[in-house]
C-alpha positions as CSV (number, residue, x, y, z in Angstrom):
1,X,-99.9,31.0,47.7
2,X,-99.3,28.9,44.4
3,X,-97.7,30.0,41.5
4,X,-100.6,30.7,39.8
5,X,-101.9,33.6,42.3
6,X,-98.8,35.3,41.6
7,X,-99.9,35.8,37.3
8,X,-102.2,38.8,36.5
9,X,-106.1,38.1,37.5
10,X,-106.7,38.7,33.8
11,X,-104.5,35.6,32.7
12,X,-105.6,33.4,35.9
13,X,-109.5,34.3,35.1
14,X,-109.3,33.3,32.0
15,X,-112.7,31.2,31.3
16,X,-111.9,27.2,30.5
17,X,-113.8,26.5,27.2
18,X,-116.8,24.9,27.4
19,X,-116.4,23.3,24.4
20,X,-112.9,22.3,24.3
21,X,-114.2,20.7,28.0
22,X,-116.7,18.3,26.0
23,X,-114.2,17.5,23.8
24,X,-111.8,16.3,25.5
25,X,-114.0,14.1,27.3
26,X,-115.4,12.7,24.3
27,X,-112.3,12.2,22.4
28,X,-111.7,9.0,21.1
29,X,-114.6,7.5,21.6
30,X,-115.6,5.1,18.6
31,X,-118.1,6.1,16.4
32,X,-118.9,9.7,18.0
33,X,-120.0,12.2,15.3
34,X,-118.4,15.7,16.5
35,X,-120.4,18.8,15.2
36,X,-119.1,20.7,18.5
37,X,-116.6,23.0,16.9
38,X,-116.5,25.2,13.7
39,X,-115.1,23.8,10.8
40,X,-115.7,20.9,8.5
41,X,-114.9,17.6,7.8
42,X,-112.7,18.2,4.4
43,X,-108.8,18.7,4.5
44,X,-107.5,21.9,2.7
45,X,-107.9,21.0,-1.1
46,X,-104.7,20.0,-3.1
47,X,-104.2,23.0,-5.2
48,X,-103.7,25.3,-1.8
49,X,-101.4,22.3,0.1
50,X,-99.3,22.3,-3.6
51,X,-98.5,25.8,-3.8
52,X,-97.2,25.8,0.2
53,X,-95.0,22.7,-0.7
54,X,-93.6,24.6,-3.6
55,X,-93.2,27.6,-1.7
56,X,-90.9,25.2,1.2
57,X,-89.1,23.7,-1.8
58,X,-88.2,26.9,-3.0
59,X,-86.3,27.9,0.5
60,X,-89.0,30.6,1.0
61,X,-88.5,30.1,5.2
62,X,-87.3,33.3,6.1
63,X,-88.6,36.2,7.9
64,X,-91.0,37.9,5.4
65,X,-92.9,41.4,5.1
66,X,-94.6,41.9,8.4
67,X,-97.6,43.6,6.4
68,X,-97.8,40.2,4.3
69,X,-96.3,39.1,1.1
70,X,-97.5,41.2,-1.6
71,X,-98.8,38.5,-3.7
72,X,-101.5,38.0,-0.8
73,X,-102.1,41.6,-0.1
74,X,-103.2,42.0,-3.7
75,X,-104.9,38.4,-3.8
76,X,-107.0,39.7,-1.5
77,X,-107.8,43.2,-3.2
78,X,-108.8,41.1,-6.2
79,X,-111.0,38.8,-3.8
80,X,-113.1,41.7,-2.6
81,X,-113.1,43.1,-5.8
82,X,-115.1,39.9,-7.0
83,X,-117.0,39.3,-3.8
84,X,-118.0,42.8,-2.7
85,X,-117.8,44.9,-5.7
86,X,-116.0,47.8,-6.3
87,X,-112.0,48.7,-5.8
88,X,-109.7,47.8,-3.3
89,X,-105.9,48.9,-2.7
90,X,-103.0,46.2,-1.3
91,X,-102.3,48.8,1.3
92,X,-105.7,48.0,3.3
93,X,-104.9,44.5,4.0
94,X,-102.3,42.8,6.6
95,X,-101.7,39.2,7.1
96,X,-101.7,37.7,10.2
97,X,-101.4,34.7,12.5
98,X,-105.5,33.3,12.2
99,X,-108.7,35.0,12.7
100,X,-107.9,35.2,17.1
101,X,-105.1,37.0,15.8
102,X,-106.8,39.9,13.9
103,X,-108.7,39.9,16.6
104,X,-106.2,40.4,19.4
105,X,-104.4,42.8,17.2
106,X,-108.0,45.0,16.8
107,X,-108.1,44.9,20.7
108,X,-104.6,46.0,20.9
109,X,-105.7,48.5,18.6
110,X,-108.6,50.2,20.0
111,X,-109.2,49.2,23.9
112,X,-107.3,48.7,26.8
113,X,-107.7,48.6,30.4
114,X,-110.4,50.8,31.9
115,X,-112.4,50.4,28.6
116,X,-115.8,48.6,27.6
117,X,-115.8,46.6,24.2
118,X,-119.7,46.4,23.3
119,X,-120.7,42.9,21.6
120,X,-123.6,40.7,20.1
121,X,-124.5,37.8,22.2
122,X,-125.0,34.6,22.7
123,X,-121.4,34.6,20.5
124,X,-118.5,33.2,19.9
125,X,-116.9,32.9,23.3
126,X,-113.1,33.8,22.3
127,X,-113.6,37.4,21.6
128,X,-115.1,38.3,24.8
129,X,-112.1,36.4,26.8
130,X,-109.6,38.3,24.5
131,X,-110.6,41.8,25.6
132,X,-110.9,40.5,29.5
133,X,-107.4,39.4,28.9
134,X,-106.8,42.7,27.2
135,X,-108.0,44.5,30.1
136,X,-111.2,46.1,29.0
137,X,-114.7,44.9,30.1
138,X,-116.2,43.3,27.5
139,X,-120.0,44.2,27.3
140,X,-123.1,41.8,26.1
141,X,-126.1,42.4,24.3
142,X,-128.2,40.0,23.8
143,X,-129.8,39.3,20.3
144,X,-133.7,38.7,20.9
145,X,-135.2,34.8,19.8
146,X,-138.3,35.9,17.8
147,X,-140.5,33.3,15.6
148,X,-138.8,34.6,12.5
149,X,-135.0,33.9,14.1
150,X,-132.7,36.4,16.1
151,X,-132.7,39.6,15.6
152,X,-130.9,42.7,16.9
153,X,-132.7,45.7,19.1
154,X,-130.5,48.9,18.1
155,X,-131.7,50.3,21.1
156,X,-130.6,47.9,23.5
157,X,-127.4,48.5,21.8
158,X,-127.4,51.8,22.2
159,X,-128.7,51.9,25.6
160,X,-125.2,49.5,26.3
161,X,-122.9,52.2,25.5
162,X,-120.9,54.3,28.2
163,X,-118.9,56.9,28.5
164,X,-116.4,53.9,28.4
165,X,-117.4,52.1,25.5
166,X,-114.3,52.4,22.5
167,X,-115.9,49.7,20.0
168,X,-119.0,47.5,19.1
169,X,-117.8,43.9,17.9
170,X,-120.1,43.0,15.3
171,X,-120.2,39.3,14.2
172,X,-122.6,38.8,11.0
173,X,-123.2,36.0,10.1
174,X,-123.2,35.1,13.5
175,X,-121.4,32.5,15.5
176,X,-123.4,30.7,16.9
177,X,-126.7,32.0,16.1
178,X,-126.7,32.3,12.5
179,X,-128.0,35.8,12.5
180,X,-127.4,37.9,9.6
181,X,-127.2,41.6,10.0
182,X,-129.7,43.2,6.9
183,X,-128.2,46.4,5.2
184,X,-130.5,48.2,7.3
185,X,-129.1,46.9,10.7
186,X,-125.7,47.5,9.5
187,X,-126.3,51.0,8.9
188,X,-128.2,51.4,12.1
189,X,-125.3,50.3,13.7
190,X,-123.0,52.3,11.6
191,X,-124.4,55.5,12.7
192,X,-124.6,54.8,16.5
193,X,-120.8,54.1,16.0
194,X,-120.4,57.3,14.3
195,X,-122.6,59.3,16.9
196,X,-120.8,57.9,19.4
197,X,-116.9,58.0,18.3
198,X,-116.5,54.5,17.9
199,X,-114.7,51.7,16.5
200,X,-116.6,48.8,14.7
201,X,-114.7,45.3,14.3
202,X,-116.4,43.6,11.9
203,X,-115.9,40.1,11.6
204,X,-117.7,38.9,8.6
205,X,-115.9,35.2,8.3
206,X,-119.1,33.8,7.2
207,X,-120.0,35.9,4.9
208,X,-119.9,33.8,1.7
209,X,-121.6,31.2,4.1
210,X,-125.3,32.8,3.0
211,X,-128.2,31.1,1.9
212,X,-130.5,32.9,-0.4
213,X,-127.9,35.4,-1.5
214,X,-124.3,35.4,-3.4
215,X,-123.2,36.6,0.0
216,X,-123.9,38.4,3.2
217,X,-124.4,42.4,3.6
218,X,-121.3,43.6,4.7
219,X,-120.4,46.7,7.1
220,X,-118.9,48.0,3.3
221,X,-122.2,47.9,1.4
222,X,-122.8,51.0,3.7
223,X,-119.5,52.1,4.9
224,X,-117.6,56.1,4.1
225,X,-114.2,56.0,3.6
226,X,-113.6,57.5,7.3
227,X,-115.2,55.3,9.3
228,X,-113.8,53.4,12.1
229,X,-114.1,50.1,10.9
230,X,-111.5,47.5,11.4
231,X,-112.5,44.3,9.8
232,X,-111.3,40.8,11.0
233,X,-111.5,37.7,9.0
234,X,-109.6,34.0,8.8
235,X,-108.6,31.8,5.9
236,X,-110.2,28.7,8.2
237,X,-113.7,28.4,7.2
238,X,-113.8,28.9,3.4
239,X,-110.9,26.9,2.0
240,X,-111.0,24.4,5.2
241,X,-107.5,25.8,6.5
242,X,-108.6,25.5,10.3
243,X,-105.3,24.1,10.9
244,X,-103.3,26.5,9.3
245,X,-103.6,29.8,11.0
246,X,-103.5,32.0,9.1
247,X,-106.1,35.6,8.8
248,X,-105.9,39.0,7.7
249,X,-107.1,42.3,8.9
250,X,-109.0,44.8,6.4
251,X,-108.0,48.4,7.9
252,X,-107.9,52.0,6.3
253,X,-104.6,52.8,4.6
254,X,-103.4,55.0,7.1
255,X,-103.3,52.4,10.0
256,X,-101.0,50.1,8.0
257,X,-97.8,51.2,9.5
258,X,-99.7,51.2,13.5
259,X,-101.3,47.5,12.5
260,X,-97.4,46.3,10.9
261,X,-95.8,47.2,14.4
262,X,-98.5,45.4,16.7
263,X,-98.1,42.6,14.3
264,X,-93.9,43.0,15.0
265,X,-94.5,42.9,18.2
266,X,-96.9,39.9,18.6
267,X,-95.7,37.4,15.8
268,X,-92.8,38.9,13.6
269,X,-95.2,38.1,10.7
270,X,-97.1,34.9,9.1
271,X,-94.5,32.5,7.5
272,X,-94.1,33.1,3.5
273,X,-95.3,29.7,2.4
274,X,-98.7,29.5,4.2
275,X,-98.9,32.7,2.8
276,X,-98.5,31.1,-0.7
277,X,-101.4,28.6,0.2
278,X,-103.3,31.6,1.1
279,X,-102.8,33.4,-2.2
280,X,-103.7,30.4,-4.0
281,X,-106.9,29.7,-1.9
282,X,-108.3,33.5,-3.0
283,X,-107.7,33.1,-6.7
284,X,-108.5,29.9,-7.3
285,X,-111.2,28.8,-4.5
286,X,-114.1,30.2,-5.3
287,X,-115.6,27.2,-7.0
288,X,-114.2,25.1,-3.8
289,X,-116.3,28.0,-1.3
290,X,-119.2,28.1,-3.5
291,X,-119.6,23.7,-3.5
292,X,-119.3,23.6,0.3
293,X,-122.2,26.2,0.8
294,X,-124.4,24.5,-1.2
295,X,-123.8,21.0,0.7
296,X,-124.1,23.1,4.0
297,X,-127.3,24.0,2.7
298,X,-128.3,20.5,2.3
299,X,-127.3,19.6,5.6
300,X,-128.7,22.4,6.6
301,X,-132.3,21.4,5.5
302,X,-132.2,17.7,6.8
303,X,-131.2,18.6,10.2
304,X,-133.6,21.1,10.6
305,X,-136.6,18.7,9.3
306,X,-135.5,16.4,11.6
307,X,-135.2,18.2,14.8
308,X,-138.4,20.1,13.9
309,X,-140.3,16.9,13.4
310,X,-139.9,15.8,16.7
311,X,-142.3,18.3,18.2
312,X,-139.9,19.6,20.9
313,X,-137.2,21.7,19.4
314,X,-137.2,25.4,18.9
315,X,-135.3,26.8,16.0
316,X,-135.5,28.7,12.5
317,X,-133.0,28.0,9.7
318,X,-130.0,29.7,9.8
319,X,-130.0,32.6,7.4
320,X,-125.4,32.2,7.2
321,X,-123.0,30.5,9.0
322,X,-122.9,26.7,9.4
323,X,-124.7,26.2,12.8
324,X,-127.8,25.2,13.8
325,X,-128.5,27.0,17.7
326,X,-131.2,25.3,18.8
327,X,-133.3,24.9,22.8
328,X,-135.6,21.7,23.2
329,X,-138.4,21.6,25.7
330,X,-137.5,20.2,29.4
331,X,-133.6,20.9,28.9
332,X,-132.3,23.6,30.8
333,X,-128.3,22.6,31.6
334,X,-127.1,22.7,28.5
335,X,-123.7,21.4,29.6
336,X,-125.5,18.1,31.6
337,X,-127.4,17.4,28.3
338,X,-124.5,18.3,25.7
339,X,-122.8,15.0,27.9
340,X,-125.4,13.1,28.1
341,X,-125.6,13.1,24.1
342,X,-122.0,11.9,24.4
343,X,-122.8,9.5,26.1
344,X,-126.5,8.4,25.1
345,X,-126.4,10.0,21.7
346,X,-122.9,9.8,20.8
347,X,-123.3,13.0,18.9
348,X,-121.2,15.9,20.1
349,X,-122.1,19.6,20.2
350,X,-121.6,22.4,22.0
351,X,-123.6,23.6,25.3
352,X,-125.2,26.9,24.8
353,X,-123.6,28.0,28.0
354,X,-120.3,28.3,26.2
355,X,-121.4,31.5,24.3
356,X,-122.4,33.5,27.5
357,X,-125.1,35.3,27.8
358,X,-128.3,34.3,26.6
359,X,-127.0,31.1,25.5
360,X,-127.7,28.7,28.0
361,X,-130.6,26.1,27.5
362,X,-129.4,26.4,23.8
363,X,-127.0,23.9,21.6
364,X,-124.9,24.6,19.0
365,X,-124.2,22.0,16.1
366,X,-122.1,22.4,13.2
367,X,-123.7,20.9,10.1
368,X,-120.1,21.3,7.8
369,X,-119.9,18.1,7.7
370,X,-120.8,15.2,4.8
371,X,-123.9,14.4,4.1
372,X,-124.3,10.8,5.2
373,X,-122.8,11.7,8.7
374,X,-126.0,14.7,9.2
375,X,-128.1,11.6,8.5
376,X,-127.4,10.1,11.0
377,X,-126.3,12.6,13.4
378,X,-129.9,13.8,13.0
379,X,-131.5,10.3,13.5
380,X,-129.3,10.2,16.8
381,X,-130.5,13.7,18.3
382,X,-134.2,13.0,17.0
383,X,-134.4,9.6,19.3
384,X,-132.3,11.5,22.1
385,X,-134.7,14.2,22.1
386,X,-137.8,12.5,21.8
387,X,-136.5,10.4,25.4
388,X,-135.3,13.0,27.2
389,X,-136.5,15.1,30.1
């Protein structure tokens, strides 16, 4: 036996990523476009980098509030004041170490071994691997393709749930599909959760990532104040802070001293001058956020004219998020093509397979990116398509 048998099956199963696999062939190669992973092509801006800086010249390197910093706590409060209307409270926000993070801690939260986590698929492959790791079975339910995009069957959902089941993961917009859940769907789902006794984590990331509206519907256009909704978000994808790590959770106010300890107990707390950054990115990044969309919806449109005018790709515009999830006629391995492109194409995206069930024969491409390099990068998949099987 080798070391390696003698670690938990839940660490040793752990899935390799299919996407960090393509990567790290591909890295380095000269002149690839990469449009495999989520985030864009812009470092943080100056005016969040500054107040860090300020915040390490000050000697701020301390241990610090495990619930977060004040100043962010109520940053945030004033951020989903302006975003989602209404009033929010400090004491229903904790920072925390990225987006996986919240997530973990949700998880910690609300499932364990024995239990069944319910989520939306094809998605975001992380989550899924978390709650293995955690233990509990995570559960899929695939999101049907129709000629108007994807689009959730609430009784499929339902008809997922066990005796079992502790939470639904919802991700809207979605990762990788660019679903968005309408207010409808969200209340739908809403009262199965309630019918049933269970949690919701929401992630809502993109939500400000939504074209055709200010934002996306949110779990709290239709939420009570009793319902068992845990939301998970990041600082990554707004204020391109990837690198960072750096999330929150949004929780009731009667959780906050449960969500502090799992937070002792996991990272001692987010350092005090990321947190600075942080604060900085909420109340003074929404013309930053609100630029990017609208060049992601540029991208957006010539990628999807492109593709489309080949003949042989199937797709509808993404109604948030910044991915395209596409299938072409003739392709089936979506992990043999997503190389090929490497190598034919020199274009990198990421193989459908990666986001488990009902994602294979699909690709997904992140179009955050400039608007010269999804010119070409659309050039490049058009002739690869138009060659290929």
């Amino acid at each position: 036996m080798s070391l390696v048998d003698h670690l938990r099956p839940e660490a040793r199963n752990a899935p390799e990523s299919g996407i960090v696999e393509l990567m790290n062939h591909a890295r380095g190669r000269e002149g690839l476009i990469p449009l495999w992973v989520g985030e864009g092509d812009l470092p943080t801006p100056s005016f969040i980098a500054e107040a860090t800086v300020a915040s390490l010249a000050a000697g701020e390197t301390f241990y610090t509030w495990q619930r977060g910093i004040p100043e962010l706590r109520e940053a945030l409060a004033r951020y989903y004041g302006r975003h989602f209307g209404g009033s929010y409270r400090a004491e229903e926000f904790i920072a925390c170490s990225s987006g996986m993070h919240a997530i973990q801690l949700a998880l910690d939260a609300v499932a364990g071994p024995g239990d069944e986590v319910v989520y939306l698929s094809p998605a975001w492959p992380n989550f899924a691997a978390a709650a293995a790791i955690a233990g509990a079975r995570p559960v899929p339910v695939v999101l049907d393709n129709t000629d108007n995009g994807w689009a959730l069957d609430i009784e499929k959902l339902a008809a997922a749930i066990t005796p079992a089941t502790k939470a639904l993961f919802v991700n809207t917009p979605s990762n990788p599909t660019g679903w968005v859940a309408d207010r409808e769907t969200l209340a739908a789902i809403l009262a199965l959760a309630r019918a049933r006794g269970l949690w919701v984590v929401a992630d809502e990331i993109y939500a400000l990532f939504s074209y055709g509206a200010a934002r996306a519907p949110s779990f709290l256009d239709v939420a009570g104040p009793q319902d068992r909704l845990i939301f998970v978000n990041s600082f990554s994808k707004n204020w391109s802070m990837t690198g960072w790590r750096i999330g929150w959770l949004k929780i009731h106010p009667d959780l906050q001293q449960v969500f502090e300890n799992l937070v002792q107990y996991s990272s001692s707390g987010t350092p005090t001058f990321l947190q600075r950054g942080a604060v900085a990115a909420l109340d003074h990044g929404d013309a930053f956020v609100a630029g990017q969309v609208e060049r992601a919806a540029k991208a957006r449109a010539i990628l999807c004219d492109r593709l489309a005018a080949t003949g042989r790709v199937h797709l509808a515009p993404p109604a948030g998020a910044f991915y395209l999830f596409f299938r072409i006629d003739g392709v089936e391995d979506s992990r043999a093509a997503a190389f090929d492109m490497v190598e034919r194409a020199n274009v990198g995206l990421a193989p459908g397979a990666a986001f488990g069930a009902g994602g294979e024969g699909y690709f997904r491409l992140c179009f955050h990116r400039r608007l010269d390099q999804i010119e070409e990068a659309a050039e490049r998949l058009g002739r690869w398509i138009e060659t290929v099987g």
